[in-house]
N, C-alpha and C positions, 0 to 999 in steps of 0.2 A: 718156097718157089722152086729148090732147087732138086728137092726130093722126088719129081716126076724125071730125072734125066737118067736115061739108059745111055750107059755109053760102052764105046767097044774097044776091044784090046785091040794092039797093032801087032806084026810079026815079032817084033822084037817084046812083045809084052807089056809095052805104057797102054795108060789110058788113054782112050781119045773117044772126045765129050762131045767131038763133032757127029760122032758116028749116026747109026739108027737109035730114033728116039720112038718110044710109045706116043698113041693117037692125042694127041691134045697137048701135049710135052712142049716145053719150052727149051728154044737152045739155051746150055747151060754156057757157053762162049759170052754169046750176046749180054747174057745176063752179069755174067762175072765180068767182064770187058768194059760196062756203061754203071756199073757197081759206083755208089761215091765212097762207101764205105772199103776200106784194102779189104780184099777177097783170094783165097787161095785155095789150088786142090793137091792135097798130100797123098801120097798110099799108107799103105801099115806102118810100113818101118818110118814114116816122118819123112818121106823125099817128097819137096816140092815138084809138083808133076805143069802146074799152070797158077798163074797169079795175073793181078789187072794192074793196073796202070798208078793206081792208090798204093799197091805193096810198093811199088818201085819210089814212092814219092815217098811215104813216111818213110823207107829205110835209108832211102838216098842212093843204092844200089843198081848198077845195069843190070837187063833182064838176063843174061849170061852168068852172074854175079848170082843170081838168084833161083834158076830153074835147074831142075835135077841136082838141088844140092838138100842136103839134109836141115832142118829145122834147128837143129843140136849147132850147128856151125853160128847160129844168129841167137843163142840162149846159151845160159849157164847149164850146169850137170843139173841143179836141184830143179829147174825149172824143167829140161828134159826128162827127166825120168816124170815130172807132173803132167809134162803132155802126152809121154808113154803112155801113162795110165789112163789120160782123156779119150788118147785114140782105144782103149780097151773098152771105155766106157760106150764110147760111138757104137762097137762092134757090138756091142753087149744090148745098150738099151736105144740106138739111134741117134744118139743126142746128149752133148754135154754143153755144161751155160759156164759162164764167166770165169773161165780158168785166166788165171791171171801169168800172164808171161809179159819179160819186160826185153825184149830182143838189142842187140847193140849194132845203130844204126854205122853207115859209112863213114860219119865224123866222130865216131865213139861215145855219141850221147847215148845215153840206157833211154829206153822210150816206155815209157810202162803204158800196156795196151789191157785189151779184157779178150779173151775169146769164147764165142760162141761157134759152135762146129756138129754137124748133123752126117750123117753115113753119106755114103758112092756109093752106090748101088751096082752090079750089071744087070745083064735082060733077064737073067734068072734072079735076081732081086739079093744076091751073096754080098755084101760089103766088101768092096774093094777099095777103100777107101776112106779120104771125110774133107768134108769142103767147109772151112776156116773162114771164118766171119772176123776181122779186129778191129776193135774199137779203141781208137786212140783216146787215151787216159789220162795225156796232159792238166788239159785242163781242168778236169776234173778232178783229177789228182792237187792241183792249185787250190782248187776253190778249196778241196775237203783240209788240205794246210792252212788256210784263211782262215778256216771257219773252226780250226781245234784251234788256231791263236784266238778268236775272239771266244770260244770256250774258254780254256786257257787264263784269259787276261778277262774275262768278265767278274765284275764285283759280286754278282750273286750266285750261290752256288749249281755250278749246270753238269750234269751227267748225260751219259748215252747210255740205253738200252738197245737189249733186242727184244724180240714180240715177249721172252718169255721173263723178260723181267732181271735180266743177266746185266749190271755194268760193266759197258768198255771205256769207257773212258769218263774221266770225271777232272774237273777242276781244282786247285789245291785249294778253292772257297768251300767244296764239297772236306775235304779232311781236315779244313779248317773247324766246320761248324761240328762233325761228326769223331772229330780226335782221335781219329783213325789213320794208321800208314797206308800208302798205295797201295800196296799186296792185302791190305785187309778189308780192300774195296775193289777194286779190279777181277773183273769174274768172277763175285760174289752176287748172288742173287740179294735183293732187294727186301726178300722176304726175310733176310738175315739180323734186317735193319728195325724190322717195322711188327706189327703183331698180327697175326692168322686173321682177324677182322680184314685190318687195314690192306694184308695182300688180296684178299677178293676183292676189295674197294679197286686197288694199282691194276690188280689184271683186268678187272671191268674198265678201267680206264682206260686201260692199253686197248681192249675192244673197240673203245669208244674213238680213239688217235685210226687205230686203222681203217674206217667208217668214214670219220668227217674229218681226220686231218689235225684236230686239235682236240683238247681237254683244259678248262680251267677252276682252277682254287677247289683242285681236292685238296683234302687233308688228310696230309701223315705225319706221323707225332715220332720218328724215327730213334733208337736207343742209340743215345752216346759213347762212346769209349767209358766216360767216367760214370755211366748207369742214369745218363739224365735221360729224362724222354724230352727232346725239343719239339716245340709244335710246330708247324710248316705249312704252307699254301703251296700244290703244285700247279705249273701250268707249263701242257706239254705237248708236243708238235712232231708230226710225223717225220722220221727221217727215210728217204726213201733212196733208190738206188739210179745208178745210170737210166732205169727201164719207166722209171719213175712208181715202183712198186715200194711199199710199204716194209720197210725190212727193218724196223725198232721206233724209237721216242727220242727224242732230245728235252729231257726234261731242269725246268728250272724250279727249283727250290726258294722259298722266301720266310725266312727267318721269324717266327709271329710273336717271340716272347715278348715283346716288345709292345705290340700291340696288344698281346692277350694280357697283358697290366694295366696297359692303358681303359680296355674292355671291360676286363673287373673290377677297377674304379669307377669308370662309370655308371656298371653297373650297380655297385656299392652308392654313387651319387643318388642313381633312380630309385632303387632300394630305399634308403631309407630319408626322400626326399619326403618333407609335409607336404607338399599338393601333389594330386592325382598324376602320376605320370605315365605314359604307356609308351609302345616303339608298333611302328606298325608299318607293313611293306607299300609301294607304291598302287597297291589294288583295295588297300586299307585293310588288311588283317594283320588282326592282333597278335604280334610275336611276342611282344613280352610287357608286364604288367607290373607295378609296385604293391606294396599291400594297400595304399592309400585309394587304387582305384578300385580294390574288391571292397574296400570298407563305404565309398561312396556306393557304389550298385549294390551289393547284397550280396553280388555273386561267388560261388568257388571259380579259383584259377582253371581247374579243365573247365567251367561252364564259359570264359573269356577267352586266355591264349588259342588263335589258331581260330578265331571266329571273327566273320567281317565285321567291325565297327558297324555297318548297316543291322546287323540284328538288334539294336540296341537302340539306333535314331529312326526316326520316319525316313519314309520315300523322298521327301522336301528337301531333310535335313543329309542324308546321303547324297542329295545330288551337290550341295554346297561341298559337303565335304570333298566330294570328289576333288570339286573346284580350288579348296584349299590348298588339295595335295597339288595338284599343276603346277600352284600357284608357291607351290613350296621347291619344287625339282626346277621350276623358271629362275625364282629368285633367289630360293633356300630360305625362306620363312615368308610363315602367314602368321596373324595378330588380329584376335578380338572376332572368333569364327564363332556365333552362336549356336550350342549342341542343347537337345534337352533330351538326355537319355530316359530309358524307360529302367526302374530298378528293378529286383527281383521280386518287391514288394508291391511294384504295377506302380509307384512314384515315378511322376516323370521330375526329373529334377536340373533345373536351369543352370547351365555351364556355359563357359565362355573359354575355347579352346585359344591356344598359342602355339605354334610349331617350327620346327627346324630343319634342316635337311639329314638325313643321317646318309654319310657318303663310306664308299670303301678307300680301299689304300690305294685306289687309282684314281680316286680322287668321283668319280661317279654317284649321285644320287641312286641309292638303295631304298631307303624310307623315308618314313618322318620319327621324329623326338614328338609327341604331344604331351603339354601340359593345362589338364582342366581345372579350371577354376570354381568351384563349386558360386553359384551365385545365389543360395537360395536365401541368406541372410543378407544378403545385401538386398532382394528382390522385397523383402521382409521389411528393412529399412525403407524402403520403396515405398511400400504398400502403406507402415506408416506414417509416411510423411504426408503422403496423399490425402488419406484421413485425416492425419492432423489439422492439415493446410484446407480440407471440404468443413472441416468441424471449425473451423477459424473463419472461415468465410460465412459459415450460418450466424457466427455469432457475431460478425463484425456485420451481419443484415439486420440481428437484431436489436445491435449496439444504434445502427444506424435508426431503425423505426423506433425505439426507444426514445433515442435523441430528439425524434420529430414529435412522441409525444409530451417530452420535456418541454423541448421549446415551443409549441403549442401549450402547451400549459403555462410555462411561463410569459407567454405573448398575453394568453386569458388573464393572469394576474394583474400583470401591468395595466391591461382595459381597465379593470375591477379597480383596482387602483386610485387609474384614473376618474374613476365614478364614484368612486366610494370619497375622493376628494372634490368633486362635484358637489355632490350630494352634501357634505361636510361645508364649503361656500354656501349652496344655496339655505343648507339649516342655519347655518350663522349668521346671512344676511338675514334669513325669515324673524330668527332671533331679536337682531337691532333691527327689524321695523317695527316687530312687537315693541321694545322698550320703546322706540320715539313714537310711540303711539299711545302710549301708556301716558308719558310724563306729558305727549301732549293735551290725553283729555283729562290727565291731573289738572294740569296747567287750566284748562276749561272749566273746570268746577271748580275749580280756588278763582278766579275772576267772574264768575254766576253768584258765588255763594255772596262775593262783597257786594254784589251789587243789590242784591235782595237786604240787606243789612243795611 
């Protein structure tokens, strides 16, 4: 804004900003006078020519105190010769950004400020000048002391970068894990740490921090003092400047040997677990596989890992599984999900999934754990008890119509029986009628015969 103000010399040679301005030009007075930020205009040699109402408050100083005096009067030697050179740089290229000068106010506090400062121009456009922007650094200066204590005193190892991968600072959890002294860490690039892989991995990261602000659970396996390579999870966050620009990484470090044991055992569990185990992400593809489950499907590992589970179930049976997975990242486990995968050999073959949640170190659902149960012997068992139990029922029908011709039969007997004992009465009576008929017409002719005699 301030770069359109022509201003004109007086007899005695000051600048005066009051003077004739180009068409459209802005008083540069007004501007610097209603400034909230302290604003001042210097010549070559550093003599305060004008300042607002902000320089008098942060220094504490009357404007008498403060105008037509030299820059050098309110800064150190090293600091003055650094705004020398700023003012060269103005003259030079128009524009110098955040030179750091820390001036000593009226009560003898050091105030550490930031300066940004652009050329005076006259009508003929010659640098006479340069008009002083400060930005009071207190508090910023606090916060960045706060925040190297909680660097500082945090448990897990945290470092600072710049864009190019340079640590300035680091934690003594950082030389803790890396067994390294300060000086063998401190404005050592990162790539001194790590392997020619893993720095394109960090600078693509650092890409990736200066874009969206954050980067999480890369991996660097960084070499030790003692030649160890430790594994690590990074996750790391822009650190930016007063202007809110991107000027390095605050990256935190996490320790994984711990977990990569915990990881190999597991994996050593799934490995050589007897039933089918797999790991598969929340979309259901297959990250990793046991030998149990290539030996159930037929399939080679590249024809599984890295393939959805749906290639393998129907359109039905993926839409369940979907459901299991919810139903696993809701609760952390599903139980008794039926799958009938298709083999390699075109077998569809009857399973009965079980699952678990598989979480990271933040505790977040990542995947599932599945373990398949092959069902096709027990379906086998199934099938023959069915049969068994339909062939048991034929025969208990014709245990049953059997029984009915028995007992009709034996109903027949007992009749027959009964008749044939009938019949046995009636010969027997028929019998004794014959004999009392006999002895009776005996009896008749033995009482004829005497009588004829």
């Amino acid at each position: 804004m301030l770069e359109n103000v022509v201003p004109k010399t007086t007899a005695d040679g000051h600048v005066n900003t009051i003077g004739t301005k180009s068409h459209g030009s802005l008083d540069a007075d007004i501007i610097i006078k209603n400034a909230p930020d302290p604003v001042f205009v210097a010549d070559l040699d550093g003599k305060i020519l004008l300042a607002n109402d902000a320089i008098y408050e942060l220094l504490g100083f009357r404007t008498d105190e403060v105008l037509e005096q030299s820059l050098s009067r309110f800064i150190n030697q090293e600091e003055t010769r650094e705004f020398t050179a700023a003012l060269r740089e103005v003259i030079e290229r128009g524009v110098t950004r955040n030179v750091r000068l820390n001036p000593l106010s009226a009560s003898g506090e050091i105030i550490s400020t930031s300066l940004n400062a652009s050329a005076l121009r006259d009508a003929d456009g010659k640098v006479i000048g340069a008009i002083g922007i400060l930005r009071d650094m207190r508090e910023l200066e606090q916060a960045r002391v706060y925040a190297d204590n909680l660097i500082k005193n945090a448990p897990d190892p945290v470092f600072v970068s710049d864009l190019e991968g340079k640590i300035l600072t680091a934690n003594d959890a950082v030389y803790e894990l890396l067994g390294f002294r300060t000086d063998e860490v401190l404005e050592q690039s990162l790539s001194r740490f790590i392997s020619a892989e893993e720095t394109r991995e960090f600078t693509a990261a650092l890409r990736e921090v200066i874009e969206r602000g954050v980067i999480r659970n890369t991996r660097l396996n960084p070499l030790s003092a003692s030649g160890e390579v430790i594994p690590t999870s990074l996750n790391a966050s822009a650190l930016r400047d007063a202007d809110g620009k991107v000027i390095g990484a605050i990256g935190i470090l996490r320790d994984m040997r711990e977990l990569d044991k915990a990881l190999a055992y597991s994996d050593s569990l799934i490995k050589n677990a007897p039933d089918p185990i797999f790991v598969s992400d929340p979309e259901g593809k297959i990250q990793k596989a046991n030998d149990a489950v290539y030996e159930l499907l037929g399939f080679r590992p590249d024809e599984v890992l890295e393939q959805s589970l749906s290639r393998f179930i129907s359109a039905e049976e993926t839409r369940e599984f979907t459901a299991a997975l919810r139903e696993v990242i809701e609760r952390g486990v599903t139980r008794n999900a039926r799958l009938n995968p298709r083999s390699a050999s075109n077998e569809v073959i009857p399973t009965t999934l079980n699952a678990s949640a598989l979480r990271d170190t933040d505790g977040n659902v990542i995947g599932a754990i599945g373990i398949l149960r092959d069902m096709r012997a027990y379906e086998k068992v199934l099938f023959d008890l069915q049969e068994s139990k339909a062939e048991l029922q034929e025969k208990i029908l014709d245990l049953e119509k059997f029984e009915e011709v028995v007992v009709g039969r034996e109903l027949k007997m007992i009749a027959l029986e009964k008749e044939i004992e009938n019949l046995k009465r009636e010969v027997e009576d028929l019998r004794r009628g014959q004999v009392v008929k006999r002895e009776h017409d005996s009896r008749d002719s033995r009482s004829q015969g005497g009588r004829w005699t």
